[in-house]
C-alpha positions in Angstrom: 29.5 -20.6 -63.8 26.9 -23.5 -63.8 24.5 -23.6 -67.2 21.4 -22.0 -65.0 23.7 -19.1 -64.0 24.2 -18.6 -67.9 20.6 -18.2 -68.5 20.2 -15.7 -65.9 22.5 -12.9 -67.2 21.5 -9.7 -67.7 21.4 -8.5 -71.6 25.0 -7.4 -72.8 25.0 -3.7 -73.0 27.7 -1.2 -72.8 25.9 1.3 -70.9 26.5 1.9 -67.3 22.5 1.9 -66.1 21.9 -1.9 -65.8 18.9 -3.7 -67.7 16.1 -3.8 -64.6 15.4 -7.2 -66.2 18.8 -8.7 -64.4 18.0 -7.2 -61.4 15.8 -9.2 -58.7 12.7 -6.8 -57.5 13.8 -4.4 -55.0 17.3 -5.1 -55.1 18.9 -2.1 -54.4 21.9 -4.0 -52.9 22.3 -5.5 -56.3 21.9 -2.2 -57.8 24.7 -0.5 -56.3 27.2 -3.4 -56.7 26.4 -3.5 -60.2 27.3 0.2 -60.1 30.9 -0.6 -58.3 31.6 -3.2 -60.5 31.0 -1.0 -64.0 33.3 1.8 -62.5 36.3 -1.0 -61.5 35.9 -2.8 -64.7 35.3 -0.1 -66.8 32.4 -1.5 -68.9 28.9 -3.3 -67.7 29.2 -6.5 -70.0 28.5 -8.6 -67.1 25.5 -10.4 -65.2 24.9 -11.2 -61.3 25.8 -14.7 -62.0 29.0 -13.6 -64.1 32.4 -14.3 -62.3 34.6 -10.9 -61.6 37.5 -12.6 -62.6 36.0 -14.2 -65.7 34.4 -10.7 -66.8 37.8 -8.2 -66.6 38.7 -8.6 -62.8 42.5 -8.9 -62.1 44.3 -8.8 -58.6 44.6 -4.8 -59.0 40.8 -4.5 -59.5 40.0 -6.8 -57.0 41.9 -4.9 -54.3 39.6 -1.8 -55.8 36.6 -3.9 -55.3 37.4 -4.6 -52.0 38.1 -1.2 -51.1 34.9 0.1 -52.6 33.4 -2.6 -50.8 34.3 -2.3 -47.4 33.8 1.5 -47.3 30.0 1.2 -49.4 28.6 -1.7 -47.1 31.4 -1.9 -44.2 32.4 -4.8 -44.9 36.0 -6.4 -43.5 37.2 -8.6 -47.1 40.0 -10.4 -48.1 41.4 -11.8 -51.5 40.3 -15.0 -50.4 36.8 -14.2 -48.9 36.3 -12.4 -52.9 37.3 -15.7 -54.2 34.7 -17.0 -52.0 32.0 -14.8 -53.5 32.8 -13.9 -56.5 29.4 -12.8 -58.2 27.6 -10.2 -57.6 24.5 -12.4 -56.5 26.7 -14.0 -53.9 28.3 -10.8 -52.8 24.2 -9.1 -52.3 23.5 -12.5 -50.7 26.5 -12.2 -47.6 25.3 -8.4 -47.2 21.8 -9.6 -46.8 22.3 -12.1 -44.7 25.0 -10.5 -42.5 22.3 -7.5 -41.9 20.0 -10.3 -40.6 22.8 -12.2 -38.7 23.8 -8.5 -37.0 19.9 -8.5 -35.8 19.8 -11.6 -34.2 23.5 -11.3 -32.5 21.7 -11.4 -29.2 19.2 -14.2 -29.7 19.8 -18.0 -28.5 20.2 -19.2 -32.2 19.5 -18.0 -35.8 17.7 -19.2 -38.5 19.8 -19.5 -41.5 17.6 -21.6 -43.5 13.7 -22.1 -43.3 12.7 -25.8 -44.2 10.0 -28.0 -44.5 10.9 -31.1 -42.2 10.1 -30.3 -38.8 13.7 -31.2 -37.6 16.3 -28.9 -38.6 20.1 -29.4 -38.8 21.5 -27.2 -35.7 25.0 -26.0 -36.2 27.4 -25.1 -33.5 29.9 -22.8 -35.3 33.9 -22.3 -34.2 35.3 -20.4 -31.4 34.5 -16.7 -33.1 31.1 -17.5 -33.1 29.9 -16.8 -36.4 27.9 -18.4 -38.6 29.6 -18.0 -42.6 32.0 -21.6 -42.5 28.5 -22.9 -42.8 27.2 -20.7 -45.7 28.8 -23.0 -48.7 27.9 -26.1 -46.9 24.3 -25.3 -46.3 23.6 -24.2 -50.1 24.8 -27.6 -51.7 22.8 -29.5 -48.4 18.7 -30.4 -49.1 17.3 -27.1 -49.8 14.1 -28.5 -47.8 16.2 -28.8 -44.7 15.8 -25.7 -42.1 19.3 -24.9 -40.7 19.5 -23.1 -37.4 23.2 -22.3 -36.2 23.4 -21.9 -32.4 24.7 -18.6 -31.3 27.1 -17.5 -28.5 26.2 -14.3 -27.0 26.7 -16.1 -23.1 30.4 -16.3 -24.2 30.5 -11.9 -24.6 29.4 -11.6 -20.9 31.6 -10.7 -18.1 32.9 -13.2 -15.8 34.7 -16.2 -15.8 33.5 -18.6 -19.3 31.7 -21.7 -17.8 32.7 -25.5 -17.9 31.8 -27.1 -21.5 29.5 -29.2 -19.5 27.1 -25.8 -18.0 27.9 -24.2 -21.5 26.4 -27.0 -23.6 23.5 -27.2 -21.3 22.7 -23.6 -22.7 23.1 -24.2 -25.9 20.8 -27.6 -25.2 18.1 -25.3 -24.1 18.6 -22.8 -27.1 18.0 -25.9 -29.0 14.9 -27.3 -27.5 13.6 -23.9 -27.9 13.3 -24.3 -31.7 12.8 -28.4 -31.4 11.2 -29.5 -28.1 11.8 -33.4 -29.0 13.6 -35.5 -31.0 15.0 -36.8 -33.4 17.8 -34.3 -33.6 20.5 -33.4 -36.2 23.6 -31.7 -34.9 26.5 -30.4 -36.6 29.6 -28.6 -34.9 32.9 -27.2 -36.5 36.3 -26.9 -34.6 35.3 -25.9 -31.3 31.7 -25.9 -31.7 32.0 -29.9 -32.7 32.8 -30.2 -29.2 30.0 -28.1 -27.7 27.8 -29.9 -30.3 29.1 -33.6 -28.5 28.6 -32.6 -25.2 25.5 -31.7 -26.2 24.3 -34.7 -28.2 25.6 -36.3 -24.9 23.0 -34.6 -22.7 20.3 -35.0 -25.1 20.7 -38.6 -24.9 21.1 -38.9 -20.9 17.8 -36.9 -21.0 16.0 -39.8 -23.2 16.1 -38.3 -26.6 17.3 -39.1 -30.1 20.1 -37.7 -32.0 20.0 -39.0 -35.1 23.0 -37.2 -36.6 26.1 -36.2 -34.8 28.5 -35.1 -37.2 31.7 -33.4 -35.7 33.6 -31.0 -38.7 37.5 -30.7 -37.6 36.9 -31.5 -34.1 39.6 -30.1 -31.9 41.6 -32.7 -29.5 40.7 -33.4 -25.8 43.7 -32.0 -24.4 42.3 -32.7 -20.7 42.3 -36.2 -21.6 46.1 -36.4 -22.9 48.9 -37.4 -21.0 51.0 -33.7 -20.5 53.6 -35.4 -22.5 51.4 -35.8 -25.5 49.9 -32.0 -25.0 54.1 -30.8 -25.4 54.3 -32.6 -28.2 51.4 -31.6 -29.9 51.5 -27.8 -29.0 55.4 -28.4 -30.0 54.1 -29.4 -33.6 51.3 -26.1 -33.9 54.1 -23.9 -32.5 56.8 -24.4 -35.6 54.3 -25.2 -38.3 53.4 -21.2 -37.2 56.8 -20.5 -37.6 57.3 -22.3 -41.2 54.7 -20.1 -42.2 56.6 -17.1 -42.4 59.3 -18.6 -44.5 57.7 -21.2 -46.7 55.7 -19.7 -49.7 52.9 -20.9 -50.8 49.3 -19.9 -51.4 47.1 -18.0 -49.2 45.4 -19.9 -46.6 41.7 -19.2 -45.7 41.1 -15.8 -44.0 40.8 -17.3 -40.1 37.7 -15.0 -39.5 35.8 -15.9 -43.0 33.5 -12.7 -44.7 30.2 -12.8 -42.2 32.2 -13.2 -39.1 34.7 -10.6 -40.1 31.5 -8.4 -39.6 30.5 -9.2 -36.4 31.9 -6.2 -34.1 35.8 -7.7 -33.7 35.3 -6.9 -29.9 32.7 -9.6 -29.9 35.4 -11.7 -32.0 37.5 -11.4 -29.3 35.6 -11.8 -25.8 34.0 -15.2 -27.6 38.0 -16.9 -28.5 39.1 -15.9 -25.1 36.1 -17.7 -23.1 36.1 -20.1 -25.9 39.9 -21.3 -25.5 39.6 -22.7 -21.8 36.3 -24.3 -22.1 37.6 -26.9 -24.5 41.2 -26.8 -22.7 40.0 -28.0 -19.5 37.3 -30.4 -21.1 37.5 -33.8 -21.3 35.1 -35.6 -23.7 32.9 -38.5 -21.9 31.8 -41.7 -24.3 28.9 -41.6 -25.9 27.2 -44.2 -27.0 25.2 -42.9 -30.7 25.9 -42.8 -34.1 29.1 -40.5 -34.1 30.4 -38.8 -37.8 33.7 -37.7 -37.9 34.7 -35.7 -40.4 38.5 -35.1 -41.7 40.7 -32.5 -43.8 42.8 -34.3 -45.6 45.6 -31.7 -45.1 46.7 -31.6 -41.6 44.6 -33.5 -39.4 46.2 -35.4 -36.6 46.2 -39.2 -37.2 46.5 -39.9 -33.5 43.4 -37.7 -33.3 41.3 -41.5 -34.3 42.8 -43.6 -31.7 41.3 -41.2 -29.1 37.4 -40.9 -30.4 37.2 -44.6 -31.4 37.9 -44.9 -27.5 35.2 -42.6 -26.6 32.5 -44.0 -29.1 31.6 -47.5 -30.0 29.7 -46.5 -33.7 32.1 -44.2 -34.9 32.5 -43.5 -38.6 35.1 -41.3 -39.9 35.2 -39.7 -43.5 38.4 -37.8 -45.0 37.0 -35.1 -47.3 39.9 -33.1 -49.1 41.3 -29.6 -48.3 42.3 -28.3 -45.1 41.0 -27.0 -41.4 39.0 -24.1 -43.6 39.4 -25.4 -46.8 37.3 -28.4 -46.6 34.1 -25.9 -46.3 35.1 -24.3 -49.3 34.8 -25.6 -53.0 35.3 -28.0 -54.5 36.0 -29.6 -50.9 32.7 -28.8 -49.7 30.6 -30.2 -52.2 32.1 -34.0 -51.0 31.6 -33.4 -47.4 27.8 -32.0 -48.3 27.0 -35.5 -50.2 28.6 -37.2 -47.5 27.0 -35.6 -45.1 23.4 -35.7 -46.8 23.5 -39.2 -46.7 24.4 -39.3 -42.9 21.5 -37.1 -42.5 18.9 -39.4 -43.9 20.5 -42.2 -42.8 21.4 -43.8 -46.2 
């Protein structure tokens, strides 16, 4: 916990009804986690900056916390997602913001950050669609920059999903609904950094600006690989899967991270299927802007580079440390936030 945080505990007191000083006004989510967390830990030394695991939390109580938690707020947690959010001012925070993500499920895009500038940093988030991979890096970015994440309720529709090309074009228009003009900032992770390229790409054919293109863990362009080169690769995925169940080592990042786990699952679900042969059968075109390419350090695909330096001619490619998830989480994320600040204001 940071020196701030350590100002803003709550008095020590052993009794069970918190100090109303600690609290923030009308903070009744706060309220009742503080309540959780006294029962579990058996005492109420503890602040909503304190760390669970720094205050009495152990592995036992934290699978009590998460039980307490799912069933009080209906919450989906793991181990690793409590890690993630460890306080209770972080914990109130997700439930906050996950009860204004649920509202705006069926709305073009959603506002996860107000700002002053009037060009905002649109995220296109991974193939579940949600919006909480963003969460850590948005806190450590400009706090004056507005961040709207790009949502994808046409993916939950029935039908067939649409080529990346009529997709993007959607999510174009959600984005010109917020920013009319130029200059833009985009920002895509996994499968939205290809939705986010194709859509920097039609931006530019229609005359305007990108200023920022920064692509998080882009997937490959299978379409564009010889079939040789998709066996091989698919070959590689397939028995690093099947490693997994015999090699131990520490827990990897939950795959659906805390506010996307709370997104109805069937919603999950209908978005990865549509979302799966969009990018299979696309095939990235060049583009000819500023292009950021950010890389985990742990398991990215070195042949990955050869392919976008032949697709864009100002290319510049950072390796920020962790892995696929990782690298959005700390203390990986606080790299790739500098680095990306600086790409932002073009310094």
């Amino acid at each position: 916990m940071d020196l701030a945080g350590r100002f803003m505990q709550i008095e020590r007191t052993e009794s069970l009804d918190p100090e109303p000083s600690a609290l923030a006004p009308g903070s009744a989510v706060q309220r009742r986690l503080i309540e959780i967390w006294s029962e579990i830990l058996e005492h109420s030394n503890f602040g909503v900056t304190d760390d669970f695991y720094e205050v009495g939390g152990d592995s036992l109580k934290a699978v009590n916390l998460i039980a307490c938690l799912e069933a009080e707020f209906s919450l989906s947690l793991s181990s690793t997602q409590l890690y993630d959010a460890p306080t209770i001012e972080k914990q109130a925070r997700v439930v906050n913001l996950e009860d204004d993500f649920k509202r705006h499920l069926d709305q073009p895009v959603f506002e996860m950050r107000k700002g002053e500038s009037p060009t905002p940093l649109f995220c296109f988030p991974g193939n579940s669609g949600g919006i909480s991979n963003f969460h850590p890096l948005v806190e450590r970015l400009d706090p004056k920059l507005g961040v709207q994440v790009v949502l994808y309720s046409q993916l939950e529709r029935d039908g067939p999903p649409p080529p990346m090309e009529a997709f993007a074009a959607s999510c174009v228009q959600a984005v010109r609904s917020v920013q009319p003009v130029g200059p833009y900032h985009l920002a895509g992770f996994c499968f939205g950094a290809s939705v986010g390229y194709e859509a920097a790409r039609q931006l530019r054919a229609a005359g305007e600006e990108v200023a920022t293109l920064a692509l998080l863990e882009v997937e490959p362009g299978y379409a564009s690989w010889p079939l040789a080169r998709q066996f091989a690769y698919r070959k590689k995925k397939f028995f690093g899967w099947i490693r997994s169940f015999f090699v131990h080592s520490p827990p990897a990042a939950d795959p659906l991270p805390l506010e996307e786990r709370l997104v109805v699952p069937g919603k999950i679900a209908r978005i990865q299927i549509a979302a799966h042969p969009i990018l299979q059968n696309y095939k990235h075109g060049s583009y000819d802007g500023r292009l950021s390419l950010f890389r985990a350090v742990k398991g990215s695909e070195p042949v990955d580079l050869s392919y976008w330096r032949s697709l864009a001619g100002n290319l510049e490619i950072f390796s920020i440390p962790g892995g696929h998830f990782t690298m959005l989480q700390e203390p990986n994320v606080s790299t790739l936030a500098e680095i990306l600040q600086k790409c932002l204001t073009g310094k």
